[in-house]
C-alpha positions as CSV (number, residue, x, y, z in Angstrom):
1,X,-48.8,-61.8,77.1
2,X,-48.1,-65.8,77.1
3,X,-48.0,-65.7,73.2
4,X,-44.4,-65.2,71.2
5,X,-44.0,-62.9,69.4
6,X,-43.2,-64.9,66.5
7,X,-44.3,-67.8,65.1
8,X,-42.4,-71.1,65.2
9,X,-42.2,-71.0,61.2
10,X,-42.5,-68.0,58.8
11,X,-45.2,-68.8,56.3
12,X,-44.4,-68.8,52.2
13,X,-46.4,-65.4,52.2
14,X,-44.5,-63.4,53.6
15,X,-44.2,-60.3,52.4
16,X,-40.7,-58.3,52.8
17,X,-38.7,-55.2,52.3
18,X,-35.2,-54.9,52.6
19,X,-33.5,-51.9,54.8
20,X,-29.6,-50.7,55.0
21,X,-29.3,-49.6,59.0
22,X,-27.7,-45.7,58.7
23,X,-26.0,-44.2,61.4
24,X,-28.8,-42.1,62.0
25,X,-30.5,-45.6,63.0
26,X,-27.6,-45.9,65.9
27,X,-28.1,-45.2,69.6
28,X,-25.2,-43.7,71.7
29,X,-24.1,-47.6,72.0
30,X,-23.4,-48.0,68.3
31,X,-26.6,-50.1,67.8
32,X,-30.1,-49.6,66.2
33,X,-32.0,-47.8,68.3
34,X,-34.8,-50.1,69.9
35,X,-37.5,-47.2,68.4
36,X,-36.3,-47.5,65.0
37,X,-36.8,-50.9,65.2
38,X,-40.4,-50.5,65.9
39,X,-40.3,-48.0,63.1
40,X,-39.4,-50.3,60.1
41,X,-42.3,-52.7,62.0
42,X,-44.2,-50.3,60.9
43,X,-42.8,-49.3,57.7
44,X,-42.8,-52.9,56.2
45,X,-46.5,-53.1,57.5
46,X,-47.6,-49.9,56.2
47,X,-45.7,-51.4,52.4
48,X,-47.2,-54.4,52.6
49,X,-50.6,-52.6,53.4
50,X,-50.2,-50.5,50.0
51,X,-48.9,-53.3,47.5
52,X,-51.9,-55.6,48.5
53,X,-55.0,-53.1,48.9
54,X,-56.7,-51.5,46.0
55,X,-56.4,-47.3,45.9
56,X,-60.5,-47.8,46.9
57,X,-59.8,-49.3,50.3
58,X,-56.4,-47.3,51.1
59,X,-58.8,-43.8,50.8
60,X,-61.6,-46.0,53.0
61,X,-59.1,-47.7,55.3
62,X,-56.4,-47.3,57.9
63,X,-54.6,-49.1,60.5
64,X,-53.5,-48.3,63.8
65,X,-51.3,-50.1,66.1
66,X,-53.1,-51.6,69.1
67,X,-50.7,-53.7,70.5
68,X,-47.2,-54.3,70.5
69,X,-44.7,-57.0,71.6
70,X,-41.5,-57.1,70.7
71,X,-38.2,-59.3,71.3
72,X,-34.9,-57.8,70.8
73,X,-32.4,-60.6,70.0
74,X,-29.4,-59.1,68.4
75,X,-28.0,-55.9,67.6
76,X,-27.3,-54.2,64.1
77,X,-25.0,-51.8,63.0
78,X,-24.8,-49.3,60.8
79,X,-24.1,-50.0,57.1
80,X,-26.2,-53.5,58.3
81,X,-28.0,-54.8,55.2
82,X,-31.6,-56.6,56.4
83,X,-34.5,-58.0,55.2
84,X,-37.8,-57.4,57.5
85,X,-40.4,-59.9,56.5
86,X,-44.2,-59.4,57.9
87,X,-47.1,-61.7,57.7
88,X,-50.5,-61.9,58.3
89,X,-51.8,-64.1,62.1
90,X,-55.2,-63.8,63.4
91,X,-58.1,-61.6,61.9
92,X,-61.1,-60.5,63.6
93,X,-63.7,-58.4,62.9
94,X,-61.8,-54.9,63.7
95,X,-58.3,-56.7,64.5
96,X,-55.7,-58.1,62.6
97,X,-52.5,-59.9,64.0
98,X,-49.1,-58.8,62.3
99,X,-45.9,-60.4,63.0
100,X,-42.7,-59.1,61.7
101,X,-38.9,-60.2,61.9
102,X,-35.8,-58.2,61.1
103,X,-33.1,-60.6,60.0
104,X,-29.6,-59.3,58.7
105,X,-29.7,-60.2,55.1
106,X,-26.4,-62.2,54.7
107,X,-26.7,-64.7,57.3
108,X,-30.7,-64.8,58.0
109,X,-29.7,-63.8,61.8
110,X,-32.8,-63.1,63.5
111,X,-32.4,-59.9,65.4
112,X,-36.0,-58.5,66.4
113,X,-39.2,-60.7,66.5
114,X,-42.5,-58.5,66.8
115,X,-46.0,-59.8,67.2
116,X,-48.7,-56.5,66.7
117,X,-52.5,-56.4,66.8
118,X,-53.5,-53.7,64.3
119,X,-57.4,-52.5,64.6
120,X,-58.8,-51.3,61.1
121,X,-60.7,-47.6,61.2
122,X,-62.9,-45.7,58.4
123,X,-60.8,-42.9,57.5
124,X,-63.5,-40.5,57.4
125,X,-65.3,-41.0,61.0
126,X,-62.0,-42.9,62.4
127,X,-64.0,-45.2,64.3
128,X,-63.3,-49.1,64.1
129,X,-64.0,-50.5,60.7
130,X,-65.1,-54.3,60.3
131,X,-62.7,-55.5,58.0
132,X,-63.3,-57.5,54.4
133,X,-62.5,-61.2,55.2
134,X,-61.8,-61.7,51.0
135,X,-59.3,-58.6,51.4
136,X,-57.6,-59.6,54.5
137,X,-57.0,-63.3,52.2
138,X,-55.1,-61.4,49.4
139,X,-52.1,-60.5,52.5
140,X,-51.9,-64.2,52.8
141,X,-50.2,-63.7,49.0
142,X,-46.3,-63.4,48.7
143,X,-45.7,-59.6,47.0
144,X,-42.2,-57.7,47.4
């Protein structure tokens, strides 16, 4: 691994989605779970995914999770207002680096850093899909 998960600074674009933990999100400690954690990674990916792409490259394109590293800092509790913000690292050809972080929304405590290598696939065949280098720059673009 050697890389954080997070980078030292979160870029302008970052693109974020607020979330109220439920007690549904708890675990039988009174915390979110670790795996709902990973869930709103994914959720705040996927809705950053669909406010950038056009309906054209959502029918062409998916994502699926490759890789994931994640640091859990602090717990949350339920009726917990947060803010996970997600931007865009390293693109390759097939790969792109995500990084997300979960924040409680009052005080900007950082509770879960996440660093994830998506790989892009053509929805039809589901084989790996080189990605558009122009398309991948429009993610670089603040959108909530």
């Amino acid at each position: 691994m050697g890389r954080p998960p997070v980078s030292e600074a979160i870029p302008p674009a970052a693109f974020q989605l607020e979330i109220t933990a439920t007690g549904n999100d708890m675990d039988e400690l009174g915390h979110v779970n670790n795996v709902v954690y990973l869930s709103w990674v994914q959720d705040v990916a996927k809705a950053h995914w669909f406010a950038v792409s056009t309906p054209e490259e959502t029918a062409l394109q998916a994502w699926v999770a490759v890789r994931h590293e994640i640091e859990y800092k602090k717990p949350a509790i339920a009726g917990d207002r947060l803010v996970a913000r997600t931007w865009i690292g390293t693109v390759s050809r097939v790969t792109s680096e995500r990084f997300v972080e979960i924040r409680k929304q009052d005080t900007m405590e950082l509770l879960v850093a996440c660093r994830t290598v998506w790989a892009s696939i053509n929805r039809q065949t589901g084989r790996p899909m080189r990605t558009d280098p122009a398309m991948m720059e429009r993610f670089r673009v603040t959108r909530s």
